[in-house]
TORTIKE-671144 format. One record per residue (C-alpha): z, y, x; residue in three letters; residue number from 1. Coordinates in nm, 2 decimals, padded with zeros to 4 digits. Example, Ala and Ser with C-alpha at 12.3 -4.5 7.8 and 13.67 -1.06 7.14 Angstrom:
2
@Z:00.78, Y:-00.45, X:01.23, resn:ALA, resi:1;
@Z:00.71, Y:-00.11, X:01.37, resn:SER, resi:2;
END
This chain:
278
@Z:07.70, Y:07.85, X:07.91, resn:UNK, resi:1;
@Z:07.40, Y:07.60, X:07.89, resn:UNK, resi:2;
@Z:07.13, Y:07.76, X:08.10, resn:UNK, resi:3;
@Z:06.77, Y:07.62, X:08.26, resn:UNK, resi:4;
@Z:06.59, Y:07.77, X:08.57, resn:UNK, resi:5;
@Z:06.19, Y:07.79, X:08.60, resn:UNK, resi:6;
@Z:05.92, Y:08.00, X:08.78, resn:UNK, resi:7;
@Z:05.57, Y:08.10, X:08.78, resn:UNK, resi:8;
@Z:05.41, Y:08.13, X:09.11, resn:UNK, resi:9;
@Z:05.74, Y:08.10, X:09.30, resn:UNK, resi:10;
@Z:05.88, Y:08.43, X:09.09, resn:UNK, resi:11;
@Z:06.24, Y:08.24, X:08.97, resn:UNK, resi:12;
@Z:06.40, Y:08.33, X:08.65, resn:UNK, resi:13;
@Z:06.74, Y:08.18, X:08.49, resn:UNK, resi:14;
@Z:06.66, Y:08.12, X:08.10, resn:UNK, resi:15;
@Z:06.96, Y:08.17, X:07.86, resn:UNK, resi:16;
@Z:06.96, Y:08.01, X:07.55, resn:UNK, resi:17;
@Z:07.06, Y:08.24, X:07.28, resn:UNK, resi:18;
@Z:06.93, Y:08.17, X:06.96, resn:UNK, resi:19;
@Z:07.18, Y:08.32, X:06.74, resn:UNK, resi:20;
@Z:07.18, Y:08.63, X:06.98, resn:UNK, resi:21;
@Z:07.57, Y:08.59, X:07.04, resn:UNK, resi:22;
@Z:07.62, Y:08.65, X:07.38, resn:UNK, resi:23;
@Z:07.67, Y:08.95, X:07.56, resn:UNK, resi:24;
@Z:07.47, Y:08.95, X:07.87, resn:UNK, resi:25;
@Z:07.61, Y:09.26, X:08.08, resn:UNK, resi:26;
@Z:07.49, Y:09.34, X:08.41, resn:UNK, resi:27;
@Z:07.75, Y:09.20, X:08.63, resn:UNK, resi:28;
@Z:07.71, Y:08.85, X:08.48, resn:UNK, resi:29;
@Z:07.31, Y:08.91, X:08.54, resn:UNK, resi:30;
@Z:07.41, Y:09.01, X:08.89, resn:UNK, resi:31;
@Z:07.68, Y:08.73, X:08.92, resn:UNK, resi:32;
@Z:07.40, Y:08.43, X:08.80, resn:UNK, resi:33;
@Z:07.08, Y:08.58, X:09.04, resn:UNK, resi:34;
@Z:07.29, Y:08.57, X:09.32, resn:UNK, resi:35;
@Z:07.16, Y:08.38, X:09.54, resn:UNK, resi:36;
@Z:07.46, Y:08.25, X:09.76, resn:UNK, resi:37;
@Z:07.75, Y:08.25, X:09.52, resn:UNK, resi:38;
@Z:07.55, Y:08.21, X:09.17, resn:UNK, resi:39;
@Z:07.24, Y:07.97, X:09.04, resn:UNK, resi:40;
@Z:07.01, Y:08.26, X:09.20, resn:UNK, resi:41;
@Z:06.70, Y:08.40, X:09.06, resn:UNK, resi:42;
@Z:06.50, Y:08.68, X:09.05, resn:UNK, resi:43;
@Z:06.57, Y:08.81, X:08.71, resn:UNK, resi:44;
@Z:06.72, Y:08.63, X:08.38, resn:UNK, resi:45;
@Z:06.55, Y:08.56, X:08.05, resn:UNK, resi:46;
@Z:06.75, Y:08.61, X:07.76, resn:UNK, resi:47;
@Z:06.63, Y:08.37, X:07.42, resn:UNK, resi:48;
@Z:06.68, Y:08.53, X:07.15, resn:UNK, resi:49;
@Z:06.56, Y:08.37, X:06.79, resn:UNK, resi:50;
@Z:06.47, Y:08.70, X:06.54, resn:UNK, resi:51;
@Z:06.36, Y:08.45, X:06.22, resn:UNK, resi:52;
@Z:06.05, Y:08.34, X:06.08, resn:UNK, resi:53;
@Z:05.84, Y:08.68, X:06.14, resn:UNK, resi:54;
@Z:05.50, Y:08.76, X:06.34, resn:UNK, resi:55;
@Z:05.72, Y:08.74, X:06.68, resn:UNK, resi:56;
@Z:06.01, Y:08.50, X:06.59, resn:UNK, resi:57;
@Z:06.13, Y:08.52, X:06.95, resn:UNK, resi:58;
@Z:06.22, Y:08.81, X:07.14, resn:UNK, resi:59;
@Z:06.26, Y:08.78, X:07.57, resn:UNK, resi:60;
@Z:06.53, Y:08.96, X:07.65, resn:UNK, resi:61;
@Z:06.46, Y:09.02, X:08.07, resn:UNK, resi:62;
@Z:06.67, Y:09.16, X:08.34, resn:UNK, resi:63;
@Z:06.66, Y:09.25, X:08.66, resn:UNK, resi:64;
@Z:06.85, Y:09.07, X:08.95, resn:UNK, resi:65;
@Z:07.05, Y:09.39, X:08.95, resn:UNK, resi:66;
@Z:07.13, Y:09.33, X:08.58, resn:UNK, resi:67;
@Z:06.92, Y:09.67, X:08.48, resn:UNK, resi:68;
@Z:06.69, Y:09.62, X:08.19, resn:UNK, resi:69;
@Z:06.28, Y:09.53, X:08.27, resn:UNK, resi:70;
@Z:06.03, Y:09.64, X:07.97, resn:UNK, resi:71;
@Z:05.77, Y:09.33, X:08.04, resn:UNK, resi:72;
@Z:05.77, Y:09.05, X:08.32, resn:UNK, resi:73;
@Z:05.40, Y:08.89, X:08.33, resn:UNK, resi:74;
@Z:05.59, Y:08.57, X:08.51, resn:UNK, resi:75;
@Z:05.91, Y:08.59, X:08.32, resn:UNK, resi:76;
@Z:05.72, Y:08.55, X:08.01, resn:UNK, resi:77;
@Z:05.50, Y:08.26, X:08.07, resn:UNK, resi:78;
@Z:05.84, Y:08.05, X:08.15, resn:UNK, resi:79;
@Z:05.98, Y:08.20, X:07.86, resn:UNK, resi:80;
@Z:05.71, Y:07.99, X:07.67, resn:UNK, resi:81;
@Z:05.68, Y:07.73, X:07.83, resn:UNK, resi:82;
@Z:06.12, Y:07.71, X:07.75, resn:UNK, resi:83;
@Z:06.02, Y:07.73, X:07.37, resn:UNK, resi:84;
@Z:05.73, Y:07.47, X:07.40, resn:UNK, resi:85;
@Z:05.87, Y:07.21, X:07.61, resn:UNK, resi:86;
@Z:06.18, Y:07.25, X:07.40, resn:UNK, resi:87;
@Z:06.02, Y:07.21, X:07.10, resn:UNK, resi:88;
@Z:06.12, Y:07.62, X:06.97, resn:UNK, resi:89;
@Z:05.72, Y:07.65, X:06.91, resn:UNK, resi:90;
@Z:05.45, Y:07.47, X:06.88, resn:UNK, resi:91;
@Z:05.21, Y:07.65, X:07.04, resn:UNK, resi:92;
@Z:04.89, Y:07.67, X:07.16, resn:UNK, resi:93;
@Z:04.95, Y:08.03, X:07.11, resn:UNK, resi:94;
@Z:05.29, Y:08.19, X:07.04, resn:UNK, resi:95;
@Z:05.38, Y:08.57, X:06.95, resn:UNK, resi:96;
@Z:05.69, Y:08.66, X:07.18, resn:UNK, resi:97;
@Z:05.85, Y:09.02, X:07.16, resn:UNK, resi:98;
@Z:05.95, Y:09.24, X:07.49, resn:UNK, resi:99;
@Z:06.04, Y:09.57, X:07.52, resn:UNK, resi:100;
@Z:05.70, Y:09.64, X:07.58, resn:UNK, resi:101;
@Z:05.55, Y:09.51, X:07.23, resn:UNK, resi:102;
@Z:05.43, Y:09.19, X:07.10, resn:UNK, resi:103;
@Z:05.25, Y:08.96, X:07.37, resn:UNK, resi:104;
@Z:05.04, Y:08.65, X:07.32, resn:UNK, resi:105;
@Z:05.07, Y:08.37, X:07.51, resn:UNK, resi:106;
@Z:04.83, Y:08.11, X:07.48, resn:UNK, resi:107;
@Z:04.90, Y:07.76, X:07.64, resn:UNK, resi:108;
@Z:04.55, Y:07.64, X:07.81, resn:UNK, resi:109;
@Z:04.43, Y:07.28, X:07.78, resn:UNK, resi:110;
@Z:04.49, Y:07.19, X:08.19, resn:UNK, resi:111;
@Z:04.87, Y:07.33, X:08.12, resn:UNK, resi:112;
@Z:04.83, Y:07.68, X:08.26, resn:UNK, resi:113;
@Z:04.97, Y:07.95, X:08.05, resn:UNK, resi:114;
@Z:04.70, Y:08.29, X:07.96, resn:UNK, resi:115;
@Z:04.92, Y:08.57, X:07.83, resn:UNK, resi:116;
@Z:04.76, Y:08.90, X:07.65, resn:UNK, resi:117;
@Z:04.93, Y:09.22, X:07.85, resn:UNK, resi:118;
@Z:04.85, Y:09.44, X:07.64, resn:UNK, resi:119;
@Z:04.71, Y:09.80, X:07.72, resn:UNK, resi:120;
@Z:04.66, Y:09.87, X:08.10, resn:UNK, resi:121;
@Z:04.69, Y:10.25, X:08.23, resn:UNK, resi:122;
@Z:04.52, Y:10.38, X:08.57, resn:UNK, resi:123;
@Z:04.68, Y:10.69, X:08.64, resn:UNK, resi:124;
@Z:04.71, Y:10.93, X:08.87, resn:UNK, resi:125;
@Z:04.76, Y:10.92, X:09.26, resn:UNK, resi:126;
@Z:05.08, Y:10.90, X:09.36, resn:UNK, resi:127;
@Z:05.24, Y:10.79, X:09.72, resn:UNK, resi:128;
@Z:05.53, Y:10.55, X:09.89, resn:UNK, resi:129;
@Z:05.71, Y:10.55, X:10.24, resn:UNK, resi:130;
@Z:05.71, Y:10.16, X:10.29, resn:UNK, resi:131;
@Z:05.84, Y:10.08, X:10.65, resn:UNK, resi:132;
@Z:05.80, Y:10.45, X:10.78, resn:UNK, resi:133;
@Z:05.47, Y:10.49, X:10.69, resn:UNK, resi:134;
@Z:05.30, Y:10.68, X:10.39, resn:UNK, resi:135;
@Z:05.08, Y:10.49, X:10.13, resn:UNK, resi:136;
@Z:04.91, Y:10.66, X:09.86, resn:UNK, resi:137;
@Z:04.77, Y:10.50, X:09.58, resn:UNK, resi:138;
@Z:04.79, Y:10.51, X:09.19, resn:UNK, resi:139;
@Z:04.96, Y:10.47, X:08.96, resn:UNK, resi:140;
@Z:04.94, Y:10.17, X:08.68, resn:UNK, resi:141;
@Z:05.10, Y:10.04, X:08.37, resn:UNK, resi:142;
@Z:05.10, Y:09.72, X:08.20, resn:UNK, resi:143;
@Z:05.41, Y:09.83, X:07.97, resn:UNK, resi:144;
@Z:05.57, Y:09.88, X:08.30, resn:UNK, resi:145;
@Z:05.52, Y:10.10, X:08.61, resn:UNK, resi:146;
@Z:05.36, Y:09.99, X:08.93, resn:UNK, resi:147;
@Z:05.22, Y:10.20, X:09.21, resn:UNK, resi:148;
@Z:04.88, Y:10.02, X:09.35, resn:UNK, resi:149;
@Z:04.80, Y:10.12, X:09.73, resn:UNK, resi:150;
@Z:04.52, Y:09.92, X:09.84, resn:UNK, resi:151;
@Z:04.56, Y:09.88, X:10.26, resn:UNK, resi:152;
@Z:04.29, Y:09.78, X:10.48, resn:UNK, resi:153;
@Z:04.51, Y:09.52, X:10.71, resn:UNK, resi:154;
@Z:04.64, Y:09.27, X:10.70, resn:UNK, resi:155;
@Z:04.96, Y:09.24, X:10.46, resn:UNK, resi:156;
@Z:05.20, Y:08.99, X:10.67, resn:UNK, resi:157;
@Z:05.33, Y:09.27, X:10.94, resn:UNK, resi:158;
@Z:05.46, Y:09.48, X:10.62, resn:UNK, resi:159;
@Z:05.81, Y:09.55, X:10.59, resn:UNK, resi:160;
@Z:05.94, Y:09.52, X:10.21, resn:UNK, resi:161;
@Z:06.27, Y:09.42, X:10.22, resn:UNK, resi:162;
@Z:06.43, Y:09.78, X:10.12, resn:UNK, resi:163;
@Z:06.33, Y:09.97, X:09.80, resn:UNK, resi:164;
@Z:06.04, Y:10.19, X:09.90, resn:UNK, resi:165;
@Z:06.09, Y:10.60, X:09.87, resn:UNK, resi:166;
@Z:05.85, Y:10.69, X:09.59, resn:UNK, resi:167;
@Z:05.71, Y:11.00, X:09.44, resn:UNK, resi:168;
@Z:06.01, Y:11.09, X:09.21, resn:UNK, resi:169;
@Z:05.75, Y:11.33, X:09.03, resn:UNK, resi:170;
@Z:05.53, Y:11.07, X:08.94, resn:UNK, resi:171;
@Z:05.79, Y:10.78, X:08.86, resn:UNK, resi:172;
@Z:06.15, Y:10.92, X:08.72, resn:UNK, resi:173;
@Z:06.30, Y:10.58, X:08.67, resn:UNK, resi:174;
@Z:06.13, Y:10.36, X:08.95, resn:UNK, resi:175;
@Z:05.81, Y:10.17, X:08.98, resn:UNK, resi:176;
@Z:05.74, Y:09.86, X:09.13, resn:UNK, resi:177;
@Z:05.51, Y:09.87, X:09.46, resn:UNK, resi:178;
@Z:05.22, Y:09.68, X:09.54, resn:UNK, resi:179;
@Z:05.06, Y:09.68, X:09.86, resn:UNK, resi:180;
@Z:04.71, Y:09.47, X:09.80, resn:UNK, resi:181;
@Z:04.40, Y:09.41, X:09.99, resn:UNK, resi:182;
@Z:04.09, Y:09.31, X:09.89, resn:UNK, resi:183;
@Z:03.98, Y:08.94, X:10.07, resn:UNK, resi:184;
@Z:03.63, Y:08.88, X:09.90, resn:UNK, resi:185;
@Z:03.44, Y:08.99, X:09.58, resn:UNK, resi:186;
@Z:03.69, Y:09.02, X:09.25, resn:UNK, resi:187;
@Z:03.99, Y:08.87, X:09.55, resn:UNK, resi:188;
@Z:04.28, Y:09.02, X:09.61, resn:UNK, resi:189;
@Z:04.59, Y:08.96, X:09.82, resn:UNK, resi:190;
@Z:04.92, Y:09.12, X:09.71, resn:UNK, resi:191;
@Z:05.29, Y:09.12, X:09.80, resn:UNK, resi:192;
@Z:05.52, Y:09.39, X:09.58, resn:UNK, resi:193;
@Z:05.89, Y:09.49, X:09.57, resn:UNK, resi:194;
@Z:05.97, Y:09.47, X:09.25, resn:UNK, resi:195;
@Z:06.24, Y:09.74, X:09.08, resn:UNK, resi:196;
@Z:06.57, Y:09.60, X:09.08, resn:UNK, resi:197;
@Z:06.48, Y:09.27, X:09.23, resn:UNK, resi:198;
@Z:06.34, Y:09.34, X:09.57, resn:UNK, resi:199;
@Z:06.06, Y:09.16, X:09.70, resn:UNK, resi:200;
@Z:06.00, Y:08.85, X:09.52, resn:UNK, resi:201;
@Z:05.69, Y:08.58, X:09.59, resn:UNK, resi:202;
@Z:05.50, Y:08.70, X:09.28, resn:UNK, resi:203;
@Z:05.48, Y:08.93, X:09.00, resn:UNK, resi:204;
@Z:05.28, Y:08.92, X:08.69, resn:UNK, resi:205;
@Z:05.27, Y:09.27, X:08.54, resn:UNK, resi:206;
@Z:05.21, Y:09.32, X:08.94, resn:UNK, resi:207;
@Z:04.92, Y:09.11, X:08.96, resn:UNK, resi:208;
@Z:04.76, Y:09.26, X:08.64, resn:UNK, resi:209;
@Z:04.79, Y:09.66, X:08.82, resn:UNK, resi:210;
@Z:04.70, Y:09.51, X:09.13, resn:UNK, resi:211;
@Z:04.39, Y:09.40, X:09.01, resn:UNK, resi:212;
@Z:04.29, Y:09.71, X:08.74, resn:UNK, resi:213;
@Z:04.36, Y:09.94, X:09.02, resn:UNK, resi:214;
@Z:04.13, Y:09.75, X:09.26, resn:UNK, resi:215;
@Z:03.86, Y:09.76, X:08.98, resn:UNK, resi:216;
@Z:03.89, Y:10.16, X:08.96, resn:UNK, resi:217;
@Z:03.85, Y:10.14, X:09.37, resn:UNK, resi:218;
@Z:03.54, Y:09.99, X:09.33, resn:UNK, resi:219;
@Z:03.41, Y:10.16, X:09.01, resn:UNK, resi:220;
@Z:03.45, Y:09.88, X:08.77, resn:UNK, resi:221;
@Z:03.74, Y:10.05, X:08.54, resn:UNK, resi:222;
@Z:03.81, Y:10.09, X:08.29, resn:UNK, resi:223;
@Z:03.71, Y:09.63, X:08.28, resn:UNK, resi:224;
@Z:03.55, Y:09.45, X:08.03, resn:UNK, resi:225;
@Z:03.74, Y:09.21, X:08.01, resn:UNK, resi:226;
@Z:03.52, Y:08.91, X:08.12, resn:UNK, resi:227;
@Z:03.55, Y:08.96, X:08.52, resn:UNK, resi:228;
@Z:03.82, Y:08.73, X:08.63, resn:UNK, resi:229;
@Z:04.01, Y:08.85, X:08.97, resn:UNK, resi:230;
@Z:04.18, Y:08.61, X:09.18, resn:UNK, resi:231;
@Z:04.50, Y:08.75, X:09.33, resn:UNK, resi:232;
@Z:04.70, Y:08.59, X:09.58, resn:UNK, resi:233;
@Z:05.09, Y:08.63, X:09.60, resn:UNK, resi:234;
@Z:05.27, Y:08.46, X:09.85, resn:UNK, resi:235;
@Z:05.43, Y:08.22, X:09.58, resn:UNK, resi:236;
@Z:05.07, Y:08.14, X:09.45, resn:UNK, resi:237;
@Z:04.72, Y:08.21, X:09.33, resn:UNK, resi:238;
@Z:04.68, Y:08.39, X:08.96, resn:UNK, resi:239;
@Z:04.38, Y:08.47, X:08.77, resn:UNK, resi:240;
@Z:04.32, Y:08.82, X:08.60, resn:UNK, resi:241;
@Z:04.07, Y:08.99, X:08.37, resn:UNK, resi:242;
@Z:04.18, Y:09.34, X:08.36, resn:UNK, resi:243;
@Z:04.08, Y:09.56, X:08.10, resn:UNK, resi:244;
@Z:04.22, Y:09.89, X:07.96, resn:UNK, resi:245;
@Z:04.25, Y:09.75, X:07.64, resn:UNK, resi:246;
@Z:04.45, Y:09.43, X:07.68, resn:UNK, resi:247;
@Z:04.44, Y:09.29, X:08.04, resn:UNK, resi:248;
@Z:04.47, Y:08.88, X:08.02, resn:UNK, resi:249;
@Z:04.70, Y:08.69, X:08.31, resn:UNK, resi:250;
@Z:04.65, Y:08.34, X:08.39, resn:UNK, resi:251;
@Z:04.91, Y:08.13, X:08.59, resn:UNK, resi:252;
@Z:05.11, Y:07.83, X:08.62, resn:UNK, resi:253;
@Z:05.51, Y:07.81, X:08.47, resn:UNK, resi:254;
@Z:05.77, Y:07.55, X:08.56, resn:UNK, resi:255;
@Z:06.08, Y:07.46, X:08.43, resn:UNK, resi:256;
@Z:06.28, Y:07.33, X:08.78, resn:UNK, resi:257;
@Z:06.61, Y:07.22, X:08.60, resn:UNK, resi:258;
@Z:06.87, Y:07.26, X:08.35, resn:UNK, resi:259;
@Z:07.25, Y:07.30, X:08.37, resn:UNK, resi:260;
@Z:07.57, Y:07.44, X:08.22, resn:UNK, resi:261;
@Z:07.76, Y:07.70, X:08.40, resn:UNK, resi:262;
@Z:08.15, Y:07.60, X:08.50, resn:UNK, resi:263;
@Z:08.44, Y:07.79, X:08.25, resn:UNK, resi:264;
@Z:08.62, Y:07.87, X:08.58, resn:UNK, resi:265;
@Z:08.32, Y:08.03, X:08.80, resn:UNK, resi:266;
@Z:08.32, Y:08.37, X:08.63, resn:UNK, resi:267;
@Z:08.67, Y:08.46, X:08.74, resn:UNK, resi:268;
@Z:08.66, Y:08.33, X:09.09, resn:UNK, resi:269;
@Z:08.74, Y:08.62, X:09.28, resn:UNK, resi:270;
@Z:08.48, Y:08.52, X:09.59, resn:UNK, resi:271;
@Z:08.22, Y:08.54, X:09.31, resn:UNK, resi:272;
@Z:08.37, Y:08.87, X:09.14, resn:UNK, resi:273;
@Z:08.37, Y:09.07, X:09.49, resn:UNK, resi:274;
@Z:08.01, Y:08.96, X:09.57, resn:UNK, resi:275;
@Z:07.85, Y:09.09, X:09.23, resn:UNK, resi:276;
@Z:08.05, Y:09.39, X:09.21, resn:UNK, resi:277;
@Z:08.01, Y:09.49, X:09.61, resn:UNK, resi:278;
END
């Protein structure tokens, strides 16, 4: 299986070539490549799938680590592009991708930077996390995904993310990501996030996009206009955000790292088999 690995902002994704939409890509081979001792290891896999010669010829097909399904990944989608651009799949500068969240735009900037259209962004209601035994409230946000936003006041280092938070089951029935964020300056933010299914990871884009709506309702700028950029910080990075209700715009980098092929024999090695499955 020919496969090439790229991030954006230190968020890692394995790309899957599929253009004939052939393969079957069950959650213990997603699980079995994103591990990170005994597979390639990434944060989630992007499935290419060719759909013809309509409005959104290419559809991203993204999974968690875990191998559970994701609606939207802000990241995962500006690799995705820049896998059909640097591969010669599109031309660009602005390509039409599907998700499981609708059509998004991606539009491929003149210093090489990647601006995609999120679509419609949500500020909810409040809603609340235990993150390392303490209780964060905050609110809840969706950029065709669900994020809970709790803005802290210190510092975001001493924060314990490594296991899934306990959310407000009421508010979020089939997970949310979690973003702890602080404001650093005017329209700056700093974030870190556990991501549903993943874990923590260095960056997030839908993250970075709720991050930065809900700290614009905090300071009584939401619903955006769409021309105030935000800064956000993630610990893989520095993106650029213009949140809006209406169709919230993320601006970041996207690497392709390397390409490969997968060995016949690596999918029935037992070593490999017990770690995915324990």
């Amino acid at each position: 299986m020919r496969y090439a690995k790229g991030h954006g902002t230190g968020n890692d994704f394995i790309i899957v070539p599929d253009l004939d939409d052939r393969l079957e890509l069950g959650p213990e081979l997603v699980r079995r490549l994103c591990d990170r001792h005994t597979g390639i290891g990434a944060d989630g896999v992007l499935r290419v799938v060719g759909r013809g010669s309509g409005p959104a010829p290419w559809f991203m097909d993204y999974r968690n680590g875990d191998g559970s399904i994701g609606e939207m990944c802000g990241n995962g989608i500006r690799v995705f592009a820049r896998y059909l651009i640097d591969h010669g799949l599109a031309a660009g500068p602005d390509l039409a991708i599907a998700t499981r969240a609708g059509v998004r735009t991606v539009r491929q900037e003149a210093g090489g930077e990647l601006t995609v259209d999120m679509g419609p962004v949500t500020v909810g209601r409040a809603a609340w996390a235990l993150i390392d035994g303490r209780r964060y409230t905050g609110h809840a946000v969706s950029v065709g995904n669900p994020h809970l936003v709790c803005l802290v006041g210190k510092t975001l280092g001493g924060i314990d993310l490594s296991e899934p938070p306990e959310v407000d089951a009421d508010a979020f029935p089939d997970g949310v990501n979690v973003e702890i964020v602080r404001v650093v300056g005017e329209h700056a933010i700093e974030m870190r996030v556990h991501e549903r299914g993943s874990g923590e990871t260095l960056s997030c884009g839908t993250g970075a996009v709720a991050a930065a709506a809900g700290a614009a309702a905090a300071a009584g700028e939401w619903p955006g206009s769409g021309d105030q950029l935000w800064t956000v910080d993630v610990p893989g990075g520095r993106l650029a955000v213009a949140p809006n209700a209406t169709a919230g715009l993320l601006t970041g980098p996207a690497v392709i790292v390397a390409e490969g092929e997968t060995c016949a024999s690596w999918l029935t090695d037992p070593l490999v088999t017990a770690s995915a499955t324990a």
